[in-house]
VMD Tcl script that builds the backbone (N, CA, C; Angstrom):
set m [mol new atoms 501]
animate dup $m
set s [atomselect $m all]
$s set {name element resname resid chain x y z} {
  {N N UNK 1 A -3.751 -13.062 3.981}
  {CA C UNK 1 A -4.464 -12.638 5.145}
  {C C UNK 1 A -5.917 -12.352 4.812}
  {N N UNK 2 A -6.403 -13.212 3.637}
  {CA C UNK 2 A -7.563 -13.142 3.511}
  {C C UNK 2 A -9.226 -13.658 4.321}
  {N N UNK 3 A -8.812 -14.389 4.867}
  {CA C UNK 3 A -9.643 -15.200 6.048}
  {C C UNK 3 A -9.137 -14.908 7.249}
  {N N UNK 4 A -10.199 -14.959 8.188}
  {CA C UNK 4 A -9.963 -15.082 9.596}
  {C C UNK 4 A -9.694 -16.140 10.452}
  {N N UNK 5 A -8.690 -16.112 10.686}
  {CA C UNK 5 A -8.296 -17.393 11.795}
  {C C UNK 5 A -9.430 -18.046 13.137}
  {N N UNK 6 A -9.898 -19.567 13.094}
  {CA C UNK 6 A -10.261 -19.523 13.984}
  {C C UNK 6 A -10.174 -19.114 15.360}
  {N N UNK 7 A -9.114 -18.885 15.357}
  {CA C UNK 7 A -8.352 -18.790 17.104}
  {C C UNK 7 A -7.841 -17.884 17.049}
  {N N UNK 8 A -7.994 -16.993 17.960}
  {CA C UNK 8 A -6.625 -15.504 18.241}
  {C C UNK 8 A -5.682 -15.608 17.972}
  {N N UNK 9 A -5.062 -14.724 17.230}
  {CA C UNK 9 A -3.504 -15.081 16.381}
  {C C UNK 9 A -2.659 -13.284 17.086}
  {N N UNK 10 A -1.837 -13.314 17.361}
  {CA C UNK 10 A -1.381 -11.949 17.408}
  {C C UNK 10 A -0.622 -11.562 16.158}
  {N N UNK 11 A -1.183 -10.373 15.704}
  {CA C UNK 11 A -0.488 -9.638 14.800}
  {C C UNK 11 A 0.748 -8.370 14.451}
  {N N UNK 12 A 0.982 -8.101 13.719}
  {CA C UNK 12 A 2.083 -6.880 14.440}
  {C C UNK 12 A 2.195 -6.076 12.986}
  {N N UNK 13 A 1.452 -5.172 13.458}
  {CA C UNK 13 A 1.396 -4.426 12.248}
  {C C UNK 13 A 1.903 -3.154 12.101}
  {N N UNK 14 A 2.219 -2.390 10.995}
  {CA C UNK 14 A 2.611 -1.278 10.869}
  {C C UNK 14 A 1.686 -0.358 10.706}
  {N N UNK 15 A 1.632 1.187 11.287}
  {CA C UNK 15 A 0.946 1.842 11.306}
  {C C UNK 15 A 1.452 2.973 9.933}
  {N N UNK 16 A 1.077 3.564 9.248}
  {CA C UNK 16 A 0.819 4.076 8.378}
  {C C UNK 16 A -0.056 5.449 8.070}
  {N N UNK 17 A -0.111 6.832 7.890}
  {CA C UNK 17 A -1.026 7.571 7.399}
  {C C UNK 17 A -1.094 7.748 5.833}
  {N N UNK 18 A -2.223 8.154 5.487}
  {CA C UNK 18 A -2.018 8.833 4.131}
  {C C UNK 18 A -3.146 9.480 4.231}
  {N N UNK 19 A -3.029 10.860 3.859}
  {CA C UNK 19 A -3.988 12.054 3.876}
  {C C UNK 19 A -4.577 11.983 5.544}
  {N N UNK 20 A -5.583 12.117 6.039}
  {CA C UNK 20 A -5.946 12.235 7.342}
  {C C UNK 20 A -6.119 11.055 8.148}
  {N N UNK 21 A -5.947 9.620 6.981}
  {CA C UNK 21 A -6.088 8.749 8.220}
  {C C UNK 21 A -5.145 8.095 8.264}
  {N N UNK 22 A -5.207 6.626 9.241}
  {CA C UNK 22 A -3.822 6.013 9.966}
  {C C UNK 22 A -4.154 4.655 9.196}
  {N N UNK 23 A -3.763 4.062 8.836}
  {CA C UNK 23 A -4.000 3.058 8.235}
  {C C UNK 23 A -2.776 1.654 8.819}
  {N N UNK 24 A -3.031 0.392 8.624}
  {CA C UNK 24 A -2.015 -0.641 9.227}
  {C C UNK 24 A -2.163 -1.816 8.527}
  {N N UNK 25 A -1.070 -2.052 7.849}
  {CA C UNK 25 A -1.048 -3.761 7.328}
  {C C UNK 25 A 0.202 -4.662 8.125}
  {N N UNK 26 A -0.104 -5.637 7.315}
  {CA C UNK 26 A 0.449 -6.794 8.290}
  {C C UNK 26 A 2.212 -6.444 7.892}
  {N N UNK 27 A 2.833 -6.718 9.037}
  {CA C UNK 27 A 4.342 -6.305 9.098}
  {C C UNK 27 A 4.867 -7.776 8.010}
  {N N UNK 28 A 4.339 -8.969 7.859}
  {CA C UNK 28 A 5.056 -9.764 6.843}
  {C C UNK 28 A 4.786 -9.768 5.744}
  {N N UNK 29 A 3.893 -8.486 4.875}
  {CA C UNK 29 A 3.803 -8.172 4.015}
  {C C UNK 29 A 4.861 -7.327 3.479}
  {N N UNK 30 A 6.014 -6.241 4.371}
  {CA C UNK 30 A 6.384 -5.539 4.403}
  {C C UNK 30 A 8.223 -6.172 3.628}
  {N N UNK 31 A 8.649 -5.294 2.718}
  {CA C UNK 31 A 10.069 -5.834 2.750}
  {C C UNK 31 A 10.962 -4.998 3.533}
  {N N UNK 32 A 10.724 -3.467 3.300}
  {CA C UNK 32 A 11.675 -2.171 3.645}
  {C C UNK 32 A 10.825 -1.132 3.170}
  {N N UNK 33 A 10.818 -0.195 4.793}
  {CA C UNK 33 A 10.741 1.272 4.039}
  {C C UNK 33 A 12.235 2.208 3.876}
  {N N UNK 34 A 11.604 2.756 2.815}
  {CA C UNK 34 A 12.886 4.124 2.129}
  {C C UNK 34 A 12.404 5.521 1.905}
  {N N UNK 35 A 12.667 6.059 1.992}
  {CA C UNK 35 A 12.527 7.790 1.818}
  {C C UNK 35 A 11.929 7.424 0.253}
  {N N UNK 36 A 11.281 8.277 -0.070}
  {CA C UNK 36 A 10.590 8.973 -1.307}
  {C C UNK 36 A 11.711 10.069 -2.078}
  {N N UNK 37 A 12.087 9.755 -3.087}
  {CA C UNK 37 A 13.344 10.864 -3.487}
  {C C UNK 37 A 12.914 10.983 -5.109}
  {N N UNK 38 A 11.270 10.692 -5.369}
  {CA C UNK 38 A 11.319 10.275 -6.496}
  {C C UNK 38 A 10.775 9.562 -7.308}
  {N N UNK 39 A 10.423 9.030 -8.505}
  {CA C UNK 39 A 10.444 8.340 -9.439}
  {C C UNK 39 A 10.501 8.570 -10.792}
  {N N UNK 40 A 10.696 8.011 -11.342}
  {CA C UNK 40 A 11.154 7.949 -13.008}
  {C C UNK 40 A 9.580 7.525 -13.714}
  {N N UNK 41 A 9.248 8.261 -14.898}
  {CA C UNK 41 A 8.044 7.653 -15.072}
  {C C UNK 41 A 8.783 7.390 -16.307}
  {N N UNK 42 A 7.332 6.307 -16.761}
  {CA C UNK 42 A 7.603 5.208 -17.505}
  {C C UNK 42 A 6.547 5.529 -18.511}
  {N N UNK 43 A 6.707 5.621 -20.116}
  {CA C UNK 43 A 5.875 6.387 -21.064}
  {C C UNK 43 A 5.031 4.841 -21.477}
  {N N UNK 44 A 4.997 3.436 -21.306}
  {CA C UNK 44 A 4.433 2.908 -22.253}
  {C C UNK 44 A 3.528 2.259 -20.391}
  {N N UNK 45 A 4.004 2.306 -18.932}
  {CA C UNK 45 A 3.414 2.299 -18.111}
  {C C UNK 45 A 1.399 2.792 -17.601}
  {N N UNK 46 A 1.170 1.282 -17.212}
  {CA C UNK 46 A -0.065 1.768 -16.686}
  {C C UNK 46 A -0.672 3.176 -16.045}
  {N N UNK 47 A -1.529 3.440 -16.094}
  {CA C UNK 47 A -1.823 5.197 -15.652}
  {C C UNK 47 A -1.931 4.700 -13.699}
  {N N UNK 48 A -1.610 3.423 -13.538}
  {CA C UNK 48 A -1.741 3.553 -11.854}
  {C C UNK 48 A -0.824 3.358 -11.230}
  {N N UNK 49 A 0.058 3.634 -11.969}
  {CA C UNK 49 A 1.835 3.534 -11.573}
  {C C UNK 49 A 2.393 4.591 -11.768}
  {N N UNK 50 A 2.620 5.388 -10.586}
  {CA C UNK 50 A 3.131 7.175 -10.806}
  {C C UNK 50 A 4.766 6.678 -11.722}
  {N N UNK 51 A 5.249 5.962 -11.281}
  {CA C UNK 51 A 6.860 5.561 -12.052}
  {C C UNK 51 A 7.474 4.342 -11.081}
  {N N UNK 52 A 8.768 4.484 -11.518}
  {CA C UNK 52 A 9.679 3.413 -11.266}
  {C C UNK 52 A 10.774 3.892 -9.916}
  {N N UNK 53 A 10.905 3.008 -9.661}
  {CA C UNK 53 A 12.340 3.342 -8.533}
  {C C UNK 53 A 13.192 2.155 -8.868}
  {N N UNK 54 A 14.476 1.761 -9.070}
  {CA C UNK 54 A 15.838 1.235 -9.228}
  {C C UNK 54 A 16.047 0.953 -7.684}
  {N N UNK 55 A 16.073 -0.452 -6.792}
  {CA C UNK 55 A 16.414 -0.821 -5.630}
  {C C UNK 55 A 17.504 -1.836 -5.881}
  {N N UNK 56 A 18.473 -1.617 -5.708}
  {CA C UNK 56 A 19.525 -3.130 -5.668}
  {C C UNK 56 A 19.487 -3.547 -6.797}
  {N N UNK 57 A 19.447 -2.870 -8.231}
  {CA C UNK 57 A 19.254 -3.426 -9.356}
  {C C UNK 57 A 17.854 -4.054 -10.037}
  {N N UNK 58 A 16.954 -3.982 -8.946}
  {CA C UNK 58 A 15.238 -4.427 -9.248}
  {C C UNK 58 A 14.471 -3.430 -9.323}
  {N N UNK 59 A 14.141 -2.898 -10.235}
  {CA C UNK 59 A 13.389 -2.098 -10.531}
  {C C UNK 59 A 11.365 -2.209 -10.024}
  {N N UNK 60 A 11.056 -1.325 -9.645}
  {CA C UNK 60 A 9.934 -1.500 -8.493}
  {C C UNK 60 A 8.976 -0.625 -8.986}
  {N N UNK 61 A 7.679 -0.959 -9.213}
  {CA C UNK 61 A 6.564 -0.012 -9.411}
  {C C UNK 61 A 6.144 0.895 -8.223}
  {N N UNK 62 A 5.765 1.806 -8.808}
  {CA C UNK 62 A 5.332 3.044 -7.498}
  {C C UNK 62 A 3.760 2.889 -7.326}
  {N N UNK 63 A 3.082 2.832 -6.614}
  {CA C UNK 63 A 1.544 3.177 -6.796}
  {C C UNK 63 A 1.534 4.441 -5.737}
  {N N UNK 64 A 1.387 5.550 -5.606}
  {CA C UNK 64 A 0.884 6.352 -4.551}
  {C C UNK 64 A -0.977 6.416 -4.216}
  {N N UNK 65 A -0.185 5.857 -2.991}
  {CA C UNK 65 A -1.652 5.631 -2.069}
  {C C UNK 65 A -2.800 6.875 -1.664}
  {N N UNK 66 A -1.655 7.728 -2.005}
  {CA C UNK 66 A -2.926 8.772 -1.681}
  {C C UNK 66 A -3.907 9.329 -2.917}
  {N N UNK 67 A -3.174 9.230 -4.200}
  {CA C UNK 67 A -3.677 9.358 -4.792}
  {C C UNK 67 A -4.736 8.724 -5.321}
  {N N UNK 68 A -4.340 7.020 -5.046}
  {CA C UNK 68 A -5.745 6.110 -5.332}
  {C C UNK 68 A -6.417 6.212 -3.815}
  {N N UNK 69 A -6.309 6.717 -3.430}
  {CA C UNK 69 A -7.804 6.799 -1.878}
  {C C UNK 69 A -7.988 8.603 -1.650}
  {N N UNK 70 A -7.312 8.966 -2.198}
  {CA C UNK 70 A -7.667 10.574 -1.344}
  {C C UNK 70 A -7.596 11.524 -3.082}
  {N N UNK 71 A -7.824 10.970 -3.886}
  {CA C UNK 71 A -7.342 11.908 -5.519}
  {C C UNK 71 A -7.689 13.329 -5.176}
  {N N UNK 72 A -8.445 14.322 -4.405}
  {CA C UNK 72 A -8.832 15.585 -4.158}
  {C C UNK 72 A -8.113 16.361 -3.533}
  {N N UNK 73 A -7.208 15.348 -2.488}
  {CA C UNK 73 A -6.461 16.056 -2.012}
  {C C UNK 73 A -5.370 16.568 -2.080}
  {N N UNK 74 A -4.935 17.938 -2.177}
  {CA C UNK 74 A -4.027 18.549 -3.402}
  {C C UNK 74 A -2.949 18.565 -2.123}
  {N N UNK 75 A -2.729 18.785 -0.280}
  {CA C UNK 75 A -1.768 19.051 0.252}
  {C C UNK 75 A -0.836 17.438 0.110}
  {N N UNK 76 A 0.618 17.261 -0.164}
  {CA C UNK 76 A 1.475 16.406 -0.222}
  {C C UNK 76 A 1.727 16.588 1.014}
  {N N UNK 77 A 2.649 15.288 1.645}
  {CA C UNK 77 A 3.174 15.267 2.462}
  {C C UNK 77 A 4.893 15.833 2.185}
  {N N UNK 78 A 5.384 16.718 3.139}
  {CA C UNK 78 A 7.522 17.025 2.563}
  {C C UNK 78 A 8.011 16.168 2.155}
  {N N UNK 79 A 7.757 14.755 3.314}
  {CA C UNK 79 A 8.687 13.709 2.949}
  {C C UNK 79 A 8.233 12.150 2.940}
  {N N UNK 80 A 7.517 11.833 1.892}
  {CA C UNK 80 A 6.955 10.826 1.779}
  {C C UNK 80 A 7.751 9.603 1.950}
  {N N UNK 81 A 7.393 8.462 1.920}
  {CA C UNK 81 A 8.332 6.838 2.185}
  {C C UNK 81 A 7.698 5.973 1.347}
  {N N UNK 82 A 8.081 5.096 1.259}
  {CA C UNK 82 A 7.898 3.990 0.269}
  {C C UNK 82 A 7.874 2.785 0.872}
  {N N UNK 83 A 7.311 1.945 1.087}
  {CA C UNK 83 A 6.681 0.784 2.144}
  {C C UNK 83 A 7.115 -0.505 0.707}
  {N N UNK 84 A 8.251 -1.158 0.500}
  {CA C UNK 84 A 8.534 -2.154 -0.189}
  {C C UNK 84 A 7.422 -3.082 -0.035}
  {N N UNK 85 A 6.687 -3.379 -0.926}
  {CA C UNK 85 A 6.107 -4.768 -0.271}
  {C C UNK 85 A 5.686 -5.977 -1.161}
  {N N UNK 86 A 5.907 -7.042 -0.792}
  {CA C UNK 86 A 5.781 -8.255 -1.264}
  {C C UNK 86 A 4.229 -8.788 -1.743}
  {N N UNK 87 A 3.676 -8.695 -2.731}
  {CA C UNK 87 A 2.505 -9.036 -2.985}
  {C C UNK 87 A 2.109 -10.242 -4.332}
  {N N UNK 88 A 0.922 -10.798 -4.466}
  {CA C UNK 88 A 1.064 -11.832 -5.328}
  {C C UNK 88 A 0.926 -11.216 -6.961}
  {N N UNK 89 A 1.315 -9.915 -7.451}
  {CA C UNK 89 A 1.719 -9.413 -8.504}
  {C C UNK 89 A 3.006 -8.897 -8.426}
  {N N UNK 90 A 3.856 -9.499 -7.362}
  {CA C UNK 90 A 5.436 -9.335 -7.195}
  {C C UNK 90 A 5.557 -7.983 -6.573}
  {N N UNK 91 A 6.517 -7.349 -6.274}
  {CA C UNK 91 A 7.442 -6.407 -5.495}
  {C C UNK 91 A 6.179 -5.263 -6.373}
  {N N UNK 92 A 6.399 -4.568 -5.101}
  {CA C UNK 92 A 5.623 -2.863 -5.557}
  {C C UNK 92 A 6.278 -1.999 -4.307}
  {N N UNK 93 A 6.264 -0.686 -4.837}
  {CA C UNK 93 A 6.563 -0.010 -3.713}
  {C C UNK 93 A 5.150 0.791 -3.515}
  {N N UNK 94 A 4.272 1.294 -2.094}
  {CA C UNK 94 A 3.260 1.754 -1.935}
  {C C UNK 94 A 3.897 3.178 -1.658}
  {N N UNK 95 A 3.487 4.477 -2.329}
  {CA C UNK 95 A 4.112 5.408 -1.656}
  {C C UNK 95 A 2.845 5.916 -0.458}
  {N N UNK 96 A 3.257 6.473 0.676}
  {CA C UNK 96 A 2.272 6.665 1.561}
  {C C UNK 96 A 2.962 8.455 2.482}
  {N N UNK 97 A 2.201 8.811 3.137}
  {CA C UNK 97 A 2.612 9.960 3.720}
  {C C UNK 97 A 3.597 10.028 4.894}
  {N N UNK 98 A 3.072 9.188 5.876}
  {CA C UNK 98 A 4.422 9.207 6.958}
  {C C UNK 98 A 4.045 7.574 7.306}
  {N N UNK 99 A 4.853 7.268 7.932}
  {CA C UNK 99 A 5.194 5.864 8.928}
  {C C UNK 99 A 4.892 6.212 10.592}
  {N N UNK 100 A 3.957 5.717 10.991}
  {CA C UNK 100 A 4.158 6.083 12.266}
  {C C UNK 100 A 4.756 5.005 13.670}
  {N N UNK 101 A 4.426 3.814 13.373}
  {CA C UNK 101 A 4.750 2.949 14.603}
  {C C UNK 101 A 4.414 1.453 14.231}
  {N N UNK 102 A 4.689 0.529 14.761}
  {CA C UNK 102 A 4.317 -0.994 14.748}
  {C C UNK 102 A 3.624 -0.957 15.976}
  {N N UNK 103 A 2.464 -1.906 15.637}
  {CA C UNK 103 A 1.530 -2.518 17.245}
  {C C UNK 103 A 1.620 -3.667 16.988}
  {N N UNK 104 A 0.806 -4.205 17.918}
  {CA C UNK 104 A 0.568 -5.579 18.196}
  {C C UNK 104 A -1.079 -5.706 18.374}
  {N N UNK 105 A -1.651 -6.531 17.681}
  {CA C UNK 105 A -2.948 -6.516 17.699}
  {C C UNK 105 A -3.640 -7.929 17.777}
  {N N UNK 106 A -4.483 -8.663 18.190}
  {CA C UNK 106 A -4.662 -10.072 18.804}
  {C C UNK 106 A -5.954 -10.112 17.796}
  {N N UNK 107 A -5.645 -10.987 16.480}
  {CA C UNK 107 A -7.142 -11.049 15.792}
  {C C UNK 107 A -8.633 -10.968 16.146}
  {N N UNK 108 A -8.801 -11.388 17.219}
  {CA C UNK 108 A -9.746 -11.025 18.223}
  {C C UNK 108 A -10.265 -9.414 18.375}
  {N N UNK 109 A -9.174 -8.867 17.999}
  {CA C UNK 109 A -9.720 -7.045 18.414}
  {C C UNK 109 A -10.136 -6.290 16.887}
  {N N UNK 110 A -10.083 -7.285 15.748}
  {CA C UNK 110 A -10.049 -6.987 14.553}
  {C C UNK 110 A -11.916 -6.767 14.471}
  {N N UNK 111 A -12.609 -5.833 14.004}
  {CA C UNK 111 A -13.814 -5.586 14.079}
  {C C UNK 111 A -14.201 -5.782 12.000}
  {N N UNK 112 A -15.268 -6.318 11.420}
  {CA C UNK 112 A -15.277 -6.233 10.332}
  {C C UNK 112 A -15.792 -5.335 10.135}
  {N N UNK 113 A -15.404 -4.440 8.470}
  {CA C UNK 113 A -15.705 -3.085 8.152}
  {C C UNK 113 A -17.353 -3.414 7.760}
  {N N UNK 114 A -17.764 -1.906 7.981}
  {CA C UNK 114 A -19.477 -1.726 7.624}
  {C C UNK 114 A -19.418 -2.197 6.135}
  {N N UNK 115 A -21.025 -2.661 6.061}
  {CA C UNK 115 A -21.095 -2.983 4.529}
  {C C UNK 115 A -21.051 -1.621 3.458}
  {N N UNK 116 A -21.427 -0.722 3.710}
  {CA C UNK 116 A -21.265 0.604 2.922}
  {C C UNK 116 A -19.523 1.029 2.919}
  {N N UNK 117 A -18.964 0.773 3.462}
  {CA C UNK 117 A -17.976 1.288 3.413}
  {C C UNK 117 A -17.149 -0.125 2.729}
  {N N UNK 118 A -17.664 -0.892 2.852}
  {CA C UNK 118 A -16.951 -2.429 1.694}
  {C C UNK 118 A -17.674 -1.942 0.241}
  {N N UNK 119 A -18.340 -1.288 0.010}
  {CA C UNK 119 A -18.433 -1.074 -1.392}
  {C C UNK 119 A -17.640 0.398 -1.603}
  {N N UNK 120 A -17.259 1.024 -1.245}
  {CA C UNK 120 A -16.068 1.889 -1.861}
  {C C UNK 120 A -14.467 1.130 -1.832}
  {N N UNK 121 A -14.307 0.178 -3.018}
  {CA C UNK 121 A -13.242 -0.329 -3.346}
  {C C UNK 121 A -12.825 -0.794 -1.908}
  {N N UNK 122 A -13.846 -1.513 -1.357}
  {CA C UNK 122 A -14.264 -2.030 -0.085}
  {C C UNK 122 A -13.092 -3.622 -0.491}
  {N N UNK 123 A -12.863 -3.786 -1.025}
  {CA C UNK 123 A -11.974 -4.813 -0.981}
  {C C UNK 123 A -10.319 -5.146 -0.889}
  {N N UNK 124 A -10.272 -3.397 -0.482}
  {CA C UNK 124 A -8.990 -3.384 -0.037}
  {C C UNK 124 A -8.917 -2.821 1.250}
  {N N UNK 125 A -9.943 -2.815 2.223}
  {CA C UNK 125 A -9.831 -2.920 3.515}
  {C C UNK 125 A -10.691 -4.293 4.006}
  {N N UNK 126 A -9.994 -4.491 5.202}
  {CA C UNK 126 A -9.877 -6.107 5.656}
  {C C UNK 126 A -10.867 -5.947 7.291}
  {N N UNK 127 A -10.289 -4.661 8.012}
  {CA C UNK 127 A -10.943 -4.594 8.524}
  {C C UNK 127 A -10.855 -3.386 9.486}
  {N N UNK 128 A -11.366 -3.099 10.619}
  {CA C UNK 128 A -11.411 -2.217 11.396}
  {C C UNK 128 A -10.393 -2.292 12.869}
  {N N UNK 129 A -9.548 -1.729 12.980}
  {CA C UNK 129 A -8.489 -2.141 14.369}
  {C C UNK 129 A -8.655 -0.905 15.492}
  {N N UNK 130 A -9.114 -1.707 16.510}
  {CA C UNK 130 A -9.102 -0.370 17.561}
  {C C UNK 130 A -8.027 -0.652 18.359}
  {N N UNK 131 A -7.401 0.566 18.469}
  {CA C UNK 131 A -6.048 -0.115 19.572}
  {C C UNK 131 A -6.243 1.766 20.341}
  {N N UNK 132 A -6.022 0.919 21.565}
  {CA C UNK 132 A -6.110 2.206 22.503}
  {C C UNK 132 A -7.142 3.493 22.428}
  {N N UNK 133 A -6.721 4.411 21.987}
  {CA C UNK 133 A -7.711 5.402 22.153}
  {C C UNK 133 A -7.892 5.976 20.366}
  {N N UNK 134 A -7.448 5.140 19.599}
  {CA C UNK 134 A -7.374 5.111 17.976}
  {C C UNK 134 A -8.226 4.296 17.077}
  {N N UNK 135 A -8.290 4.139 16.353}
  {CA C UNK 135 A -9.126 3.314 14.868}
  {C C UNK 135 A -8.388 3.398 13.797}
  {N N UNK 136 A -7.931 2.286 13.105}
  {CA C UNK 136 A -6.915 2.067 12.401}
  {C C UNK 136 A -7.676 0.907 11.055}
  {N N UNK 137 A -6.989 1.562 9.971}
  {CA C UNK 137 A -7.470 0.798 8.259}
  {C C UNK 137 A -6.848 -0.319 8.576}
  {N N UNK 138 A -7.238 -1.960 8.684}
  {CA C UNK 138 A -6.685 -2.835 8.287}
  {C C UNK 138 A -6.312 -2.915 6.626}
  {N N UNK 139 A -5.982 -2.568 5.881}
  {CA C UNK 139 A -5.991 -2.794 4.535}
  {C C UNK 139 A -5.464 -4.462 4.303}
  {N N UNK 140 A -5.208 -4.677 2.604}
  {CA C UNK 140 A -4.906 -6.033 1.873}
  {C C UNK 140 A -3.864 -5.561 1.481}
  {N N UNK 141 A -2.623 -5.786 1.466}
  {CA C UNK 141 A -2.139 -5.154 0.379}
  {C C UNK 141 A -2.635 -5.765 -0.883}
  {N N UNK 142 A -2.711 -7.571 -0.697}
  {CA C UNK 142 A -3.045 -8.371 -1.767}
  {C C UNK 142 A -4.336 -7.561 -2.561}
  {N N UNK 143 A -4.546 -6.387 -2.546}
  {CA C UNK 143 A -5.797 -5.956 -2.919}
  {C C UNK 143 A -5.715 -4.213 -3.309}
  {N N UNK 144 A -4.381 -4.093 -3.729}
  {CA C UNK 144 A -4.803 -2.793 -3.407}
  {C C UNK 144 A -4.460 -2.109 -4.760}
  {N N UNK 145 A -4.225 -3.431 -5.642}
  {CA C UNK 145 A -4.159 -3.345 -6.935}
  {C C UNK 145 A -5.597 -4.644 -7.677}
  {N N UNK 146 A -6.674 -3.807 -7.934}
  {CA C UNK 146 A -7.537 -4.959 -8.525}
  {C C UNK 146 A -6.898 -6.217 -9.717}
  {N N UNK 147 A -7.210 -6.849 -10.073}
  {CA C UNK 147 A -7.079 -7.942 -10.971}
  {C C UNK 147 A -6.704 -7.858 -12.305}
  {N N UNK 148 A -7.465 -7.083 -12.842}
  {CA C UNK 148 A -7.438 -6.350 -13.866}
  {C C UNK 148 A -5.595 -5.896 -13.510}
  {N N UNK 149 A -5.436 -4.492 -12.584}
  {CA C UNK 149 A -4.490 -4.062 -12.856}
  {C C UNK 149 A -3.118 -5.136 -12.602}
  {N N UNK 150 A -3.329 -6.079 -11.763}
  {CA C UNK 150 A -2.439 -6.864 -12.016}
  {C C UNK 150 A -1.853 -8.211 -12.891}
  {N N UNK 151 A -3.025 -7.941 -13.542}
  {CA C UNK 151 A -2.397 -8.537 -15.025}
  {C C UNK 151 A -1.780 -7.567 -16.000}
  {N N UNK 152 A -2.165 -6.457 -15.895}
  {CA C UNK 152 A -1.553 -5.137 -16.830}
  {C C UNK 152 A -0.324 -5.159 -16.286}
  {N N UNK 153 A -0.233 -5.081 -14.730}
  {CA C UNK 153 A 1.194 -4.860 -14.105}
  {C C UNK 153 A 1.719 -6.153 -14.945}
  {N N UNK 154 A 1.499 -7.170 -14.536}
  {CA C UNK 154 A 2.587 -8.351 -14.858}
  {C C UNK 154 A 2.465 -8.186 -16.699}
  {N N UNK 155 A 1.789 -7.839 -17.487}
  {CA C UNK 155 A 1.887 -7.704 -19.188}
  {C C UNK 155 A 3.061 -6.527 -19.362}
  {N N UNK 156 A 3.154 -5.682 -18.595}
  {CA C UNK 156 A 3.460 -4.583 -18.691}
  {C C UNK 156 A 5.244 -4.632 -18.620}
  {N N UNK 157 A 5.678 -3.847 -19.594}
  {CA C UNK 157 A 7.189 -4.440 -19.377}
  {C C UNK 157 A 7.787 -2.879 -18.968}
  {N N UNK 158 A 8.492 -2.704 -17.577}
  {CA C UNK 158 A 8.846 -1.466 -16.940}
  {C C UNK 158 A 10.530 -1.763 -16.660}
  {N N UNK 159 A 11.174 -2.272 -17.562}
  {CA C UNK 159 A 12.357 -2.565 -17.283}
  {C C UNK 159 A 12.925 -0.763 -17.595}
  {N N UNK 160 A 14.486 -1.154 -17.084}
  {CA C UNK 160 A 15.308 0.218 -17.267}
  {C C UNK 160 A 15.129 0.882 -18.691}
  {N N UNK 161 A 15.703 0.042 -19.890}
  {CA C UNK 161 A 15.850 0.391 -21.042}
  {C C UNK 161 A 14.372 1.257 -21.526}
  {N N UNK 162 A 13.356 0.836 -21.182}
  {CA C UNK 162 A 12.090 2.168 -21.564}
  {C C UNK 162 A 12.050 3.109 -20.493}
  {N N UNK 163 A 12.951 3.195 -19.869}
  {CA C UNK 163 A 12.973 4.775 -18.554}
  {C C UNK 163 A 13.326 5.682 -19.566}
  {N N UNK 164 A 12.330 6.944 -19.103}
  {CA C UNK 164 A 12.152 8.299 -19.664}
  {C C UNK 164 A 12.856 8.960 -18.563}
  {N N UNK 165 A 13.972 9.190 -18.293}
  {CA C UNK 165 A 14.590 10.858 -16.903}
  {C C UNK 165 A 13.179 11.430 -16.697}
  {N N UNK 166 A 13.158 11.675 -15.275}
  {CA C UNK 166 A 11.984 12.222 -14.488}
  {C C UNK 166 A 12.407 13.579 -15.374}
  {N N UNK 167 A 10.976 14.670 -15.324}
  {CA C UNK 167 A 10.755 15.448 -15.075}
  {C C UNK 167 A 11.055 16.271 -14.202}
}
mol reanalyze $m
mol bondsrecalc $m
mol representation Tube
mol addrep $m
C-alpha cells in the first residue's frame, strides 16, 4: 500500500489507539487480534522486540507500538491486544492499546501527511484519514519496522528452544 491508486479504491480499515491517538491500517494487512496476556522475552533478541508469543505452534515477535511512538509515556493500557499482522519481514504481532472499530474510507479522502511530520520516522505514516468528525494515522505496517531492523528480525533466530520464562 505504498503508492496511490489512480482511481478511488475503497478501503476498510481498522481503527486502532495507542497512547492518545487513533491510528488505522489497512484491514488486509491484518491476520487476528488476541488479548495481550504477555510475552516471553528472548535473551539473544533484538532490543525492538519486547518478546515472543507461541500462536498455533508459530512463534511471533512482539513490537509494542507504544513504546516505539509514545517511549515517555509511562500510563499502560489494563488490557492491551495484539493486531497479528502479515508483513514483508513475515508474521509480527503489533502490541497496541485498544481496538476500536473498522471504517470504510474511499482513497480519495486520504489527505498526505505534512512534510515535518514525514520526518519524525515519517515513513511509517502513509497518510492522514478524516472520517466524520475524527483524524485518523494511516500508518505502513510494511514500515513500522525500518530495514535495518528487518534484516536483524529475519538474522535473528527467536525459536522456542532460546525462550527464557517471562519474568
Amino acid at each position: 500500500m505504498n503508492a496511490m491508486p489512480d482511481r478511488a479504491v475503497e478501503l476498510r480499515l481498522i481503527t486502532f489507539t495507542v497512547g492518545f491517538e487513533t491510528f488505522v491500517l489497512d484491514i488486509m494487512g491484518l491476520r487476528q487480534i488476541i488479548p495481550y496476556t504477555g510475552s516471553t522475552t528472548v535473551p539473544t533478541a533484538p532490543p525492538f522486540i519486547e518478546g515472543i508469543i507461541v500462536l498455533r505452534n508459530e512463534v511471533i515477535p512482539i513490537v509494542d507500538l507504544r513504546a516505539r511512538l509514545y517511549p515517555q509515556l509511562e500510563e499502560r493500557s489494563e488490557q492491551p491486544l495484539v493486531l497479528i499482522t502479515y508483513s514483508n519481514a513475515g508474521i509480527i504481532g503489533i502490541k497496541v492499546d485498544a481496538v476500536r472499530r473498522i471504517v470504510n474510507v474511499s482513497t480519495d479522502a486520504l489527505l498526505p501527511p505534512p512534510p515535518i511530520i514525514r520526518g519524525i520516522r515519517g515513513e511509517l505514516l502513509i497518510a492522514i484519514v478524516p472520517y466524520e468528525d475524527e483524524v485518523y494515522l494511516l500508518i505502513d505496517i510494511e514500515n513500522i519496522l525500518s530495514g535495518d531492523e528487518k534484516q536483524v528480525l529475519a538474522a535473528a533466530d527467536l525459536t522456542p528452544q532460546d525462550v527464557e520464562a517471562p519474568a
